[in-house]
C-alpha positions in Angstrom: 43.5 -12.0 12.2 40.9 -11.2 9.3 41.0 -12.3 5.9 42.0 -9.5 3.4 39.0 -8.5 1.8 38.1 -10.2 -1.7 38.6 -7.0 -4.1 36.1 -8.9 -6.8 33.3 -8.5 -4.3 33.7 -4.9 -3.2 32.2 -4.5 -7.3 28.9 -3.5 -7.7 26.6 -6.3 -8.8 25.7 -5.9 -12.7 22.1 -4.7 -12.8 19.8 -6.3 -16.0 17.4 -3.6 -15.6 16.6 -2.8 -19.3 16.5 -6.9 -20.4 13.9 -7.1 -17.4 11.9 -4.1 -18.9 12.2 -6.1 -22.4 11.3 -9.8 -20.8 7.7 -8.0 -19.6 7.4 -6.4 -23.1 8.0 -9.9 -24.7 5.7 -11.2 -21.9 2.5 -8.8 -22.4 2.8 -9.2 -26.3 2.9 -13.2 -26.0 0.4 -13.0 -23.7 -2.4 -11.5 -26.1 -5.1 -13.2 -27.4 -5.8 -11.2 -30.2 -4.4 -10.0 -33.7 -3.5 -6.4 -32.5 -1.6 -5.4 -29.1 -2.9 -2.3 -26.9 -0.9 0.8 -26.1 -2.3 -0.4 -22.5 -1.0 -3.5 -22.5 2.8 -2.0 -22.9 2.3 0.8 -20.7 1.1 -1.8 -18.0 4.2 -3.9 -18.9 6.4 -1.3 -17.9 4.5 0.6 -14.8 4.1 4.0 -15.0 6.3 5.1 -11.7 9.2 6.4 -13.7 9.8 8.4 -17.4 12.6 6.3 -18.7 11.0 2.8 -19.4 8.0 4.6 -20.9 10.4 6.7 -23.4 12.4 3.3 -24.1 8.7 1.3 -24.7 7.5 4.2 -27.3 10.9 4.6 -28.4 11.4 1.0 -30.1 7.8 1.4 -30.8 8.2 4.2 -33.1 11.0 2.9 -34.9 9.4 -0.7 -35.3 7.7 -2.5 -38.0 4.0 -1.0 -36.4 4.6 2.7 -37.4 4.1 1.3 -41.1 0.1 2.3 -40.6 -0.6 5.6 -41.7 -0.2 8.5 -39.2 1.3 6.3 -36.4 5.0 8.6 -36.4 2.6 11.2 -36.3 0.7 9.7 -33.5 3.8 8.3 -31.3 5.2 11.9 -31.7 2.4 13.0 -29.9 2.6 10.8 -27.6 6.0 11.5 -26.7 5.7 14.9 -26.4 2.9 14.8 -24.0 5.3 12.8 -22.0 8.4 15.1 -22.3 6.5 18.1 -21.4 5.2 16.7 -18.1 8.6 15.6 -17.0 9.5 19.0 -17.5 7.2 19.8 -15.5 8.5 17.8 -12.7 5.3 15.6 -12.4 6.7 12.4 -11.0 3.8 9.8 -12.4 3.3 10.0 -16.4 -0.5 10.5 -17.5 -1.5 9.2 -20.6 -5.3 9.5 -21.8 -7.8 6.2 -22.5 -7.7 7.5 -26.1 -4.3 6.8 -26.4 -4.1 3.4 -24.3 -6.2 1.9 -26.3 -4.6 2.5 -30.0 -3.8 -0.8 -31.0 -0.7 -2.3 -33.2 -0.1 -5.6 -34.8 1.4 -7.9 -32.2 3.2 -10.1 -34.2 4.8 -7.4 -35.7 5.9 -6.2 -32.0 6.7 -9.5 -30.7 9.4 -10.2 -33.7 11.0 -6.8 -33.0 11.2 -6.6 -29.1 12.6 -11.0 -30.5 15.3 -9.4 -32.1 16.1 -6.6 -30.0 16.6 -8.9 -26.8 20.3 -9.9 -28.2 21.5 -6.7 -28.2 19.7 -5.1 -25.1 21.3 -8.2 -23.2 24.9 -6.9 -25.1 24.6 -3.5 -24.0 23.0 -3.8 -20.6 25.7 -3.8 -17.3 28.2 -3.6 -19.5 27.7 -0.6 -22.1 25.1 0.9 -20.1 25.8 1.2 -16.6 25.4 4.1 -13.6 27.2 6.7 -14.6 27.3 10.2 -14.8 23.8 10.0 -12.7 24.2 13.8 -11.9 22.5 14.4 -15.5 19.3 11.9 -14.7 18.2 14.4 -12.1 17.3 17.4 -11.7 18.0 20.3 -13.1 19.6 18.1 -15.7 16.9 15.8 -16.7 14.5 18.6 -16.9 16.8 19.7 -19.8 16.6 16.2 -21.2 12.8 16.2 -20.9 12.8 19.4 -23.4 14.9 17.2 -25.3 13.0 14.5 -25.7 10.2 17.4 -26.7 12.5 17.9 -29.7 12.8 14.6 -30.7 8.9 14.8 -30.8 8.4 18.1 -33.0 11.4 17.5 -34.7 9.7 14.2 -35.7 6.4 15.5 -37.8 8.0 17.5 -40.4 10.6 14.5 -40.9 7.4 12.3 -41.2 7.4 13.7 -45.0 10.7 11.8 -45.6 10.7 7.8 -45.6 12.2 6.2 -43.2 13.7 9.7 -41.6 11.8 9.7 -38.3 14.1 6.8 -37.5 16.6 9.7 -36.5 14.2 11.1 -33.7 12.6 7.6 -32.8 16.5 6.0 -31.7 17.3 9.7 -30.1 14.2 8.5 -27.9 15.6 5.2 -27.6 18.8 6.8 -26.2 16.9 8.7 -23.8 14.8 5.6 -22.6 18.6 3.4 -22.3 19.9 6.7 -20.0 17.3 7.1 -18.1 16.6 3.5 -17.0 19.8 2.8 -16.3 20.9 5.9 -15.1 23.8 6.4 -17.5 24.2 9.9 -18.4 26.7 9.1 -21.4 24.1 7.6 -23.2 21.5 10.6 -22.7 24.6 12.6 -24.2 24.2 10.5 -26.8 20.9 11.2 -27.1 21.4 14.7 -27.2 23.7 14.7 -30.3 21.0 12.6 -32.2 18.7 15.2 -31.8 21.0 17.4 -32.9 21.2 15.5 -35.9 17.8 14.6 -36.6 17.1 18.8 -36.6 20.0 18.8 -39.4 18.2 16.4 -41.1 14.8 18.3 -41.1 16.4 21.5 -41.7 15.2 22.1 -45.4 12.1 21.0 -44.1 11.8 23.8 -41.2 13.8 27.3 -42.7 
């Protein structure tokens, strides 16, 4: 006669994805040996197999401490719309240029943000962020997030007038970047509505 099965082990094991994606962020920042951190150094951090650590990356980098030098929301915008537009298109490996790899930010600056956000990633993740809804990270859906994330992007250079207002695009990419790598479509919705948000913002800006 057989045991009845345990019902606390037929639960699926909590995954840490997005405090490993930080740990190698922390890691490749530490790990410089100069004043000033590459774009290539994060990007390498992450890999470039898949959209959603790359939005989450550029995501906390436009709303840290580094986008203080002039025309670096302009810049990251840029940045993230080249991104958004080719997961529209369905391209499966992100391209970015040497140009843009090699744009450099203060790294202490990076290191005491991606410091402080490591509490609250470790908070949210398996717990708050979790597989679900995954039907929206694929396609057709996350082609409809990718145009999204577009918005975010655009939305974000006439908001650049405004101090401290491309905050409101930069954590809708952070959303997106959570969602994506943990395959949890609630918090893409969320990501949605803070777009939404960030075009009421810049709507005196825009009409």
């Amino acid at each position: 006669m057989t045991a009845p099965a345990n019902p606390r082990a037929e639960k699926p094991a909590r995954t840490h994805a997005l405090c490993e994606v930080l740990d190698e962020l922390i890691e490749a920042v530490s790990d410089a040996k100069q004043e000033k951190v590459a774009v290539r150094a994060l990007v390498s951090a992450v890999g470039r197999r898949t959209y959603g650590p790359l939005f989450l990356v550029i995501g906390l980098f436009a709303i840290s401490p580094a986008t203080i030098v002039p025309l670096m929301t302009s810049f990251t915008a840029i940045v993230i719309l080249a991104l958004a537009i080719q997961m529209a298109l369905g391209l499966r490996r992100p391209w970015l240029p040497k140009s843009i790899l090699d744009i450099e930010a203060p790294r202490q600056a990076m290191f005491d943000f991606f410091e402080k956000a490591r509490p609250t990633i470790a908070k949210l993740d398996g717990v708050w962020l979790r597989p679900r809804l995954t039907f929206l990270t694929k396609p057709p859906f996350v082609n409809l997030v990718a145009l999204c994330v577009a918005g975010a992007a655009l939305i974000t250079l006439p908001l650049s007038l405004i101090p401290f207002a491309p905050l409101a695009p930069g954590i809708a990419v952070v959303l997106f970047g959570l969602g994506m790598t943990a395959k949890d479509g609630l918090w893409l919705g969320l990501g949605v509505a803070a777009v939404a948000g960030s075009i009421w913002l810049a709507s005196p800006l825009i009409f």
